[in-house]
VOKOLLO-231866 format. One record per residue (C-alpha): x, y, z. Coordinates in pm, whole numbers, padded with zeros to 5 digits, always signed. Layout:
N
XYZ;...
//
This chain:
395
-03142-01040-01118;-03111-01310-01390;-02859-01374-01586;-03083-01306-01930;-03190-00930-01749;-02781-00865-01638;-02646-00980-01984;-02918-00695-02162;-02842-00437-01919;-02457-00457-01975;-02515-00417-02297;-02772-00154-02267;-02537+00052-02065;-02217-00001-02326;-02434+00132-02623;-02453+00475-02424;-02200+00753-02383;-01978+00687-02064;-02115+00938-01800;-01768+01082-01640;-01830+01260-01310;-01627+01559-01321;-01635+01685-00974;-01473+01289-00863;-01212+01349-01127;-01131+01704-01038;-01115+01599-00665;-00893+01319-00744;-00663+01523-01014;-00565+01785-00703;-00475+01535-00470;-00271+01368-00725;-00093+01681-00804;-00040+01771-00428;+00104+01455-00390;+00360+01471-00659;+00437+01824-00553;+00429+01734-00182;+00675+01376-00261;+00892+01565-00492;+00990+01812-00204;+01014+01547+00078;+01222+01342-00110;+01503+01532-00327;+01740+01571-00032;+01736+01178+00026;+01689+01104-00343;+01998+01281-00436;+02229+01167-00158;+02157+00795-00159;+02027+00799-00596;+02170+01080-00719;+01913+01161-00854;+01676+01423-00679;+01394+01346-00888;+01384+00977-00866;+01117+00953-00680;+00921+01210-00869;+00967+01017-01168;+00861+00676-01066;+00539+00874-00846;+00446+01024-01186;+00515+00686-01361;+00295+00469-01123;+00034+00773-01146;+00056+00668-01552;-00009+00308-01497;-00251+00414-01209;-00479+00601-01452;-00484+00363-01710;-00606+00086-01409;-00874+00316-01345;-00960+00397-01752;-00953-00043-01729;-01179-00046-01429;-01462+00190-01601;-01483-00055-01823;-01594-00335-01653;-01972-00386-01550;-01961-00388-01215;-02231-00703-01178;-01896-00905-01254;-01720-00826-00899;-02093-00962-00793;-02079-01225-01020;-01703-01348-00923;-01714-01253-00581;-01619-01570-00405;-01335-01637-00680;-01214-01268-00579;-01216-01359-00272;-01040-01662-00297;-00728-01513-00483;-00727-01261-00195;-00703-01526+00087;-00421-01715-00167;-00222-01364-00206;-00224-01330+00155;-00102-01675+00226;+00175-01641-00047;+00325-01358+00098;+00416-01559+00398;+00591-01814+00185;+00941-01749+00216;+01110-01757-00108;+00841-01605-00267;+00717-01329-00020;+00995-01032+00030;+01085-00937+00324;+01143-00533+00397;+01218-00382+00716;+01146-00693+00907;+00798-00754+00724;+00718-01028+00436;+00450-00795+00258;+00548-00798-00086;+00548-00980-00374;+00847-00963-00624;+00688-00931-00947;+00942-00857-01222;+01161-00553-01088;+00859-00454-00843;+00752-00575-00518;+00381-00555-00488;+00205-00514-00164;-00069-00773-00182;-00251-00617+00110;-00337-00338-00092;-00534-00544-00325;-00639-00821-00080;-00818-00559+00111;-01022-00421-00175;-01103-00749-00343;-01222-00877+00034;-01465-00579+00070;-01626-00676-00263;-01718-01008-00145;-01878-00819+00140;-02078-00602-00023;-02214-00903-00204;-02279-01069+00083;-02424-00818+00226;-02688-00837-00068;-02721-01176-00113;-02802-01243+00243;-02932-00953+00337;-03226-01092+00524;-03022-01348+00702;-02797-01039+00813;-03001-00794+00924;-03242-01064+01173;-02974-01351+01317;-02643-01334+01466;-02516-01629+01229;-02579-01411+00930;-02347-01187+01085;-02091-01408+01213;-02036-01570+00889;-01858-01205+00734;-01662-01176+01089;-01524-01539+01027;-01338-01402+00711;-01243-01061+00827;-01079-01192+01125;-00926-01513+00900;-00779-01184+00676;-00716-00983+01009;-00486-01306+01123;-00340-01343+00801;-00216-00959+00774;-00077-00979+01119;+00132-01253+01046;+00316-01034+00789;+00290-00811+00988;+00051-00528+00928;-00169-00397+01241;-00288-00121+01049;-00444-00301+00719;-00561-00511+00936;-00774-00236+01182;-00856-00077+00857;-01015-00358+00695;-01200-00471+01030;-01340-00136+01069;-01462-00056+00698;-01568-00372+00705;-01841-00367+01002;-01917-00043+00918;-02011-00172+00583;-02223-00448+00751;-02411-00192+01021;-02528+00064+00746;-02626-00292+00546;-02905-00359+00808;-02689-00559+01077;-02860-00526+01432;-02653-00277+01618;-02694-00515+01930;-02472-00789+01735;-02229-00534+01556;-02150-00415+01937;-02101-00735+02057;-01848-00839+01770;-01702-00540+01753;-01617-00525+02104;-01482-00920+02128;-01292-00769+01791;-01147-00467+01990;-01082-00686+02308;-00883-00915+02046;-00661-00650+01904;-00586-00476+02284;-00494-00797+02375;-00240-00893+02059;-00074-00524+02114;-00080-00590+02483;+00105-00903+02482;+00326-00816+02156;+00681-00657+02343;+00718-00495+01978;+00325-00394+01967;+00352-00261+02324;+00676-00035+02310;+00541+00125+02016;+00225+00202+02217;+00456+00330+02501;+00662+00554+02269;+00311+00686+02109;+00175+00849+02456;+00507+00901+02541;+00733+01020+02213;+00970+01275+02373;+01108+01023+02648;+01300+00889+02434;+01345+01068+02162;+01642+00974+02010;+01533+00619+01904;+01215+00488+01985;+01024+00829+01972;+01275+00982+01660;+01038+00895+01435;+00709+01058+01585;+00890+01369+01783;+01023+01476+01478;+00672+01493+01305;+00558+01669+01535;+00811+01907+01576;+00779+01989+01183;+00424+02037+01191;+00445+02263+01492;+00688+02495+01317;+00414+02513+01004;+00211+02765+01254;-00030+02916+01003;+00104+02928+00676;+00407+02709+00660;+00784+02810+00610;+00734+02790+00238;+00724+02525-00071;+01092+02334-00013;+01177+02480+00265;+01128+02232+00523;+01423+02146+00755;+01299+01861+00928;+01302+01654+00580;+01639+01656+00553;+01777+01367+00700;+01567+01438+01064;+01238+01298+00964;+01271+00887+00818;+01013+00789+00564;+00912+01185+00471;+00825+01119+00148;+00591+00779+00255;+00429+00735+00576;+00513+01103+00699;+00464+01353+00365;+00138+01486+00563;+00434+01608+00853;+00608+01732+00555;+00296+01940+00432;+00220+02066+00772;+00565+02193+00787;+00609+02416+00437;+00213+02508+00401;+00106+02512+00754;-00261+02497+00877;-00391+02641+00549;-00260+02407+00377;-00321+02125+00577;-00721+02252+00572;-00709+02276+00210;-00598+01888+00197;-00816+01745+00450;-01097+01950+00289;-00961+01780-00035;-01027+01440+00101;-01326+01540+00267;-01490+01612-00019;-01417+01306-00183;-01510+01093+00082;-01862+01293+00076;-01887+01209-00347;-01819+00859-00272;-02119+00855-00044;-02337+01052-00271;-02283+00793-00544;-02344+00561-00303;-02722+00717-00214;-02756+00740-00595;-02681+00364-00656;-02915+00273-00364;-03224+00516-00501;-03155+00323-00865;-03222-00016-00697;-02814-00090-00743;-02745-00237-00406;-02443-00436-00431;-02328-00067-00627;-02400+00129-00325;-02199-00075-00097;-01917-00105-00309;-01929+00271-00349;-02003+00325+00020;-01701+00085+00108;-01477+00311-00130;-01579+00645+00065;-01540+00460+00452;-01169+00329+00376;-01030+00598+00216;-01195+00852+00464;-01046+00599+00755;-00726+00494+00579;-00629+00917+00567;-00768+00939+00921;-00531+00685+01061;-00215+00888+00839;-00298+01196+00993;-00368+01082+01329;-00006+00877+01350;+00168+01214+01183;+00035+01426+01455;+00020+01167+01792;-00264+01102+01784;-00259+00757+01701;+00025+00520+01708;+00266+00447+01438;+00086+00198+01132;+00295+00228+00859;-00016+00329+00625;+00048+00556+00366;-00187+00881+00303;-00376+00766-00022;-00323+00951-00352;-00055+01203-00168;+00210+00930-00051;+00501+00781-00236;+00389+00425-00233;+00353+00225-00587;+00136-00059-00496;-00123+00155-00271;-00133+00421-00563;-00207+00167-00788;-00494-00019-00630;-00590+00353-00476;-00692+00477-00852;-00799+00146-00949;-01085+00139-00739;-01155+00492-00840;-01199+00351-01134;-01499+00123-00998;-01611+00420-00816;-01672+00601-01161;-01801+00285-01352;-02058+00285-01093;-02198+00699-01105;-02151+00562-01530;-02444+00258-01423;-02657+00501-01200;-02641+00788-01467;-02720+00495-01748;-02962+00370-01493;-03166+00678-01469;-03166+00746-01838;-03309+00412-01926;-03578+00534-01689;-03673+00804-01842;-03709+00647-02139;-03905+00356-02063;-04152+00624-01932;-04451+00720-02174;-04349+01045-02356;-03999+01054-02225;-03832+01049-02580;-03923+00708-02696;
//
């Protein structure tokens, strides 16, 4: 596409109404609204003993959901052949963010990890963003080169390079589970791009050997893979933290012990309203509820794909895969939640997306909803300049 045929399609597309798909928007409005709900309940007990406040961390959710909407309203906005366009400059201010954090002085340091920025009177978690704008350079990679990548194993050696440069740098911080998350979105992204499955297996498995080994030799990594299989031998410090999820979403049974009621929130189970609301859920709505959630998510994951087949059928490629890499994260990123709140997997520190108190994931979360919407607007804009291109089809 040259730049003459991208400059009249932009503006093609901005003469026409803006095509809002209502079923991603009413998808995304009830997991929004569980989430407050769900962060308002796991949170009053702690917000009013160490606040005062019980709702102050209802009010700064709803708050960041404000600026989180108006992200997303921004993001519609923008043609999406831009993120093509400035990929490599994206990706660029990705690698810098990641390297800044480290900086001490400039990166803050929480809980024994230098993830954050301190912008203003917020600290921003650059691996939020660093992780999206990464993925866009691979989708346009995975256009631009697409020959290269699906026939040689340089072509596909080139995107490993920077996801295991990004890997590195997120460990340093440290953050495992961005890290894991990004690696496997990202290859996934690659394989369904035309990568030979023979080379994806062989990187993937060097990539897997990599990260066994890291935990392995890690005495932090490996105790917290000891306490995982084994939570309730120590359960007092080590396996607190885990043994009390579970113990909350075991007394959920099949309908929960009602809307605020939840015992193990109050002072038992750290970090309810963040890394462990889904425990929280479990425990006051119970399997129903926890169905109606993951069926929530679901759902959304399968509209992010759909858009994705639609972008693909309109000849949008670099579209699909951005809309495809949308629908693999968040489906993996509320995978990993829900496997570490129920034992299944061990303790990351990633938040459940859209449902968990966390500013700078909510942020970046509805943000690239925001793409995800601009890009059903191109298809839908796409299709209608089809139509009437065709003889007899209104013009």
């Amino acid at each position: 596409m040259n730049a003459a045929t991208m400059s009249y399609g932009m503006r093609a597309r901005e003469r026409m109404p803006f095509a809002w798909d209502s079923l991603t928007l009413g998808l995304v409005a009830a997991l929004l609204l569980v989430g407050l709900i769900m962060v308002t309940s796991a949170s009053m007990s702690i917000a009013a003993r160490d606040m005062g406040d019980p709702f102050y961390f209802l009010e700064r959710q709803f708050i960041f959901t404000l600026a989180g909407v108006a992200f997303a309203w921004m993001m519609t906005r923008i043609p999406t052949e831009l993120w093509d366009k400035y990929g490599l400059g994206l990706l660029l201010l990705a690698l810098s963010l990641l390297i800044l954090v480290l900086i001490p002085g400039l990166g803050a340091r929480v809980n024994g990890a230098r993830r954050w920025l301190r912008i203003g009177m917020l600290n921003f978690q650059v691996s939020e963003l660093a992780k999206v704008l990464v993925l866009m350079w691979l989708c346009s990679y995975c256009v631009r080169k697409r020959a290269e990548l699906e026939t040689t194993l340089p072509g596909l050696l080139k995107p490993f390079g920077l996801l295991s440069v990004t890997a590195v740098l997120l460990l340093i911080e440290p953050d495992f589970g961005a890290a894991t998350v990004l690696f496997a979105t990202g290859f996934a992204v690659l394989f369904i791009a035309g990568a030979r499955l023979r080379f994806v297996a062989l990187l993937v498995s060097t990539a897997v050997v990599a990260f066994a080994l890291l935990a392995l030799t890690s005495s932090y990594r490996l105790k917290r893979l000891l306490i995982f299989l084994h939570p309730f031998d120590d359960p007092f410090k080590g396996g607190f933290q885990l043994t009390q999820s579970l113990i909350a979403i075991g007394r959920g049974s099949w309908f929960g012990v009602g809307l605020g009621s939840s015992v193990q929130k109050l002072f038992y189970l750290p970090e309810a309203h963040t890394d462990f609301v889904f425990a929280v859920l479990a425990e006051e709505l119970g399997l129903v509820g926890v169905m109606g959630v993951i069926g929530l998510f679901v759902a959304l994951v399968w509209r992010a794909f759909h858009i994705s087949r639609l972008a693909a059928q309109a000849g949008l490629r670099f579209q699909s895969y951005l809309a495809m890499a949308f629908g693999i994260w968040l489906g993996l990123q509320a995978s990993v939640n829900i496997g570490v709140n129920m034992g299944v997997l061990p303790t990351k520190g990633l938040t459940l997306p859209l449902l968990s108190y966390g500013r700078s994931s909510l942020l970046v979360s509805l943000a690239w909803l925001g793409v995800l919407l601009r890009i059903y607007h191109e298809v839908k804009c796409n299709s209608r300049s089809s139509v009437m291109r065709v003889p007899g089809g209104g013009r």
